[in-house]
N, C-alpha and C positions, 0 to 999 in steps of 0.2 A: 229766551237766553238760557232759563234754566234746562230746559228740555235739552238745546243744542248741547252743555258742557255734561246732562245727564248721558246723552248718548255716544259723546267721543271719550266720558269714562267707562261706558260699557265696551267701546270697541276697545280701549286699554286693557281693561283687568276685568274684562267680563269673562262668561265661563268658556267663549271662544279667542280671548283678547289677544291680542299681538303681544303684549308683554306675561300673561299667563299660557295661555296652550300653544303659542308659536314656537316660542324658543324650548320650551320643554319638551314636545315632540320632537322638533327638528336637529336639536343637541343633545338631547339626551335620552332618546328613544332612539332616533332613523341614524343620527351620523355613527352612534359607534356600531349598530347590526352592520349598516351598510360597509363601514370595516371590517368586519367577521365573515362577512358573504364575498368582498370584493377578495381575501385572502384566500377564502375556499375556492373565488373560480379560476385564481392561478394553482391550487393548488390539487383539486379534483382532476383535471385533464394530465397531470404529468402521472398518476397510477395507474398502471400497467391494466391494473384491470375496464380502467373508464377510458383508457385511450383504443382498447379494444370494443368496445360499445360505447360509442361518441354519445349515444342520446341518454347513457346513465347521468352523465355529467347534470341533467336539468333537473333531475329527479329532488333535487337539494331547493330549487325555488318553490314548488307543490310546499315541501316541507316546511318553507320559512313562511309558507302562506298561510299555513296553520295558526301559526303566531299572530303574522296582521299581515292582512293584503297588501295595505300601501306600502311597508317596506319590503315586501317581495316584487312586487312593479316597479320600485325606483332599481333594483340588483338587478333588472335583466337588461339596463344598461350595458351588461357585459358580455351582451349575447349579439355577436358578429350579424346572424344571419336574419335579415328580418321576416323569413316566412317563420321560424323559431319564435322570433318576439312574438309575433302575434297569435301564435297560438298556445300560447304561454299567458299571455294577456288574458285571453278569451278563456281557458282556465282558472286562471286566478279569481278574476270576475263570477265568472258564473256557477265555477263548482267547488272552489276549493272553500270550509268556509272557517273563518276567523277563530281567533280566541277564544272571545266576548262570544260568539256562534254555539260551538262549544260546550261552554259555560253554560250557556242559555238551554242548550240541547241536552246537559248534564241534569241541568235543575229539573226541567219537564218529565225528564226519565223517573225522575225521584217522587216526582209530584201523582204521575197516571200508574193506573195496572198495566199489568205487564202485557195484555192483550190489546190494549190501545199501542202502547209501545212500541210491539211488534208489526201492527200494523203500521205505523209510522216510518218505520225501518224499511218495510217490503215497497213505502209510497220513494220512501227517497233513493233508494236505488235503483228504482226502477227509473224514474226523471234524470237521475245521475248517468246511467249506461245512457238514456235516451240523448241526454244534451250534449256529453260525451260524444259519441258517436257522430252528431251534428256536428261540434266544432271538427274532428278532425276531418271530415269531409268536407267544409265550405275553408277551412285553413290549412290544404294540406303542403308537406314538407316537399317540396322540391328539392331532389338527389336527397347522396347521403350528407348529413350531418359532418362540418367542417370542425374540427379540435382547434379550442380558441390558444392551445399551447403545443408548438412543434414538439416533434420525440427527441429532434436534438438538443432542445431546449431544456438546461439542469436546471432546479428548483432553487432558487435562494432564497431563505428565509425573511431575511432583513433588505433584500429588496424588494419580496413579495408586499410587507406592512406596510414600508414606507409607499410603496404605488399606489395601496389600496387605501391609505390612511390619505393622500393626495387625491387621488378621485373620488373617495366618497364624499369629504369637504369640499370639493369641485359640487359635486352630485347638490349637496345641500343649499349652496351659495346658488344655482342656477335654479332649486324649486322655489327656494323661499319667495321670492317675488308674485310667486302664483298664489304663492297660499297664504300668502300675507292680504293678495288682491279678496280672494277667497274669503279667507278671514272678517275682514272689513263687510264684505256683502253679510252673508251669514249674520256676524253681530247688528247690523243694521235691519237687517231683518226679523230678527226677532224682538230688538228693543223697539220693534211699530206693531209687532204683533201679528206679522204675515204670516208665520207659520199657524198659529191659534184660529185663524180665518181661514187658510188651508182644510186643516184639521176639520173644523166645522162644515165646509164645505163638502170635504171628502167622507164623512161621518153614514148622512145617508147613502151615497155610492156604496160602501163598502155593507151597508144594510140589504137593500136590496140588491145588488150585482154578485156579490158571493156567499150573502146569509150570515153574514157575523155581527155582534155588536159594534155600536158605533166608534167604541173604544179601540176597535183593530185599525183606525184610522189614524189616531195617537199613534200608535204603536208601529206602523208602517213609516209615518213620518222620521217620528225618535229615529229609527230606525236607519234612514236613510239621512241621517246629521251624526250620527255616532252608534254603531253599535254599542256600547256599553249601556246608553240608554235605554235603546230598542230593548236590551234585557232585562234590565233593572224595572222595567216599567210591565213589562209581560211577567214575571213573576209578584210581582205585585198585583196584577191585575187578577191572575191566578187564584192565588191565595183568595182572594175577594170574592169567587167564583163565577166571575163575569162569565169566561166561557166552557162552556161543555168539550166533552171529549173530542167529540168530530171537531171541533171548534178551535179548538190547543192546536190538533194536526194541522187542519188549515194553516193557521196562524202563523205556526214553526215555521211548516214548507216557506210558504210565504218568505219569513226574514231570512231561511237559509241562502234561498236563492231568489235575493232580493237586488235590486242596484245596488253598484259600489256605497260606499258610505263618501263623505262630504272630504275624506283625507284622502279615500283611494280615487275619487273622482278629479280631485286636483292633478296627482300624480298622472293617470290616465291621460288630463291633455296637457299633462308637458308635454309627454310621450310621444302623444297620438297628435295628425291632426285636428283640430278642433270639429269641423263636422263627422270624421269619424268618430272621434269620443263622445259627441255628443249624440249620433245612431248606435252605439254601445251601450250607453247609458241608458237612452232610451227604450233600447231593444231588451236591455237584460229588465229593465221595471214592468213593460207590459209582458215578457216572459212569466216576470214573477205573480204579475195576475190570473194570468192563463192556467199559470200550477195551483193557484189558490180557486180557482173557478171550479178546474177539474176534477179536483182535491172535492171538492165540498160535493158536485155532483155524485163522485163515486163515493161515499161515503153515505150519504143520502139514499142511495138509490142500495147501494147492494150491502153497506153494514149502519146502517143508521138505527135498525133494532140494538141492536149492543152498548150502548152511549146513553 
């Protein structure tokens, strides 16, 4: 009995609980961007200059992906054409990378010489043009790009908010149920300890299959439950010197182009249907092995003296 009222106050007010990270994400993070994004995309297509290049208009979601993926996935909601959505999707996902990303990629810079660095730099651009390139070839645009706002159409202010302050609170009332469902799994999941058995299990994998400590295993996990962690937990690791140069790059690459995290994967299958989202998901995680594989062989093989 005590166990059962310990675990439905974790799913309450735990670090994932419906009554702590639900409603403060969902209120006070997603509904008012998703306000500010749903005003810009009435308000991007009526300038002369974006109604003249219909595919500038998108250039604004990449941007908000920088911020945080899930709330850039939930704004393309307002994207008419669905060969658009999805490859906007498949961008967001797999190259655009977060905040917390960022952050993490700020810290590293701070922590390595400048020669690790740069090689770092020359690893992810190159994977970047290369994924790039893929998605717009397996997602590409059928015709041109359709203006979600006629040129007859004048701009009004105080109708623009009020739509956009209506459909985003639309937007949030239709996720929540998913990620409250979400929620609940997650917090149940971790108050049994499945993740920590994960962990353990995936410790030697990540030993022998790409040569890093078993601690990249943690940190892949974190990782994929909240960016914030995945970095918090990687500079910390850092600091401690768990891993070597070639070993930090791996690692990076790794989280940068890693699967969504646990908030953009709920978003994802509103979106998406569920077996799509879930070969997205899966496609972009063994993706991110593959780069952490190749990563380690070239590294190994042609600068592994330098490290």
């Amino acid at each position: 009995m005590n166990n059962l009222l310990s675990l439905f106050r974790y799913i309450l007010f735990g670090d994932f609980g419906l009554f702590t990270l639900t409603p403060r994400y969902l209120f006070l993070i997603l509904f008012p961007i998703l306000v500010l994004l749903g005003f810009l995309s009435r308000l991007l297509p009526v300038l002369p200059f974006i109604r003249q290049s219909p595919g500038l208009n998108q250039l604004f979601y990449a941007i908000t992906g920088l911020g945080c993926t899930t709330v850039a996935l939930a704004s393309l909601d307002s994207l008419e054409r669905q060969d658009e959505k999805r490859r906007m999707t498949m961008i967001l996902i797999l190259l655009i990378p977060c905040s917390a990303q960022l952050t993490m990629t700020a810290a590293f810079a701070a922590m390595v010489t400048l020669r690790v660095f740069l090689v770092f730099l020359l690893l992810f651009f190159v994977f970047f043009a290369l994924i790039y390139g893929a998605v717009c070839r397996f997602c590409p645009l059928n015709g041109r790009p359709c203006s979600t706002v006629s040129e007859q159409t004048s701009f009004r202010l105080r109708t623009a908010l009020v739509s956009s302050v209506k459909e985003s609170f639309r937007s949030v009332c239709e996720t929540a149920p998913a990620f409250c469902a979400g929620t609940v799994f997650i917090s149940t999941a971790a108050f049994f300890g499945l993740f920590r058995q994960i962990i353990s299990l995936l410790g030697p994998v990540t030993k022998t299959f790409l040569g890093l400590p078993e601690e990249a295993a943690e940190l892949l996990v974190l990782n994929l439950l909240k960016r914030d962690f995945g970095a918090a937990s990687l500079l910390t690791f850092a600091e401690q010197g768990v891993f070597d140069g070639a070993q930090l790059i791996t690692v990076v690459l790794m989280m940068l182009f890693s699967a969504p995290c646990f908030n953009s994967a709920i978003l994802l299958i509103k979106q998406e249907r569920l077996p799509y989202a879930c070969l997205i998901w899966l496609g972009s995680l063994l993706l991110s092995l593959l780069i952490g594989k190749t990563v380690r062989e070239i590294l190994f093989i042609c600068l592994f003296q330098f490290f």
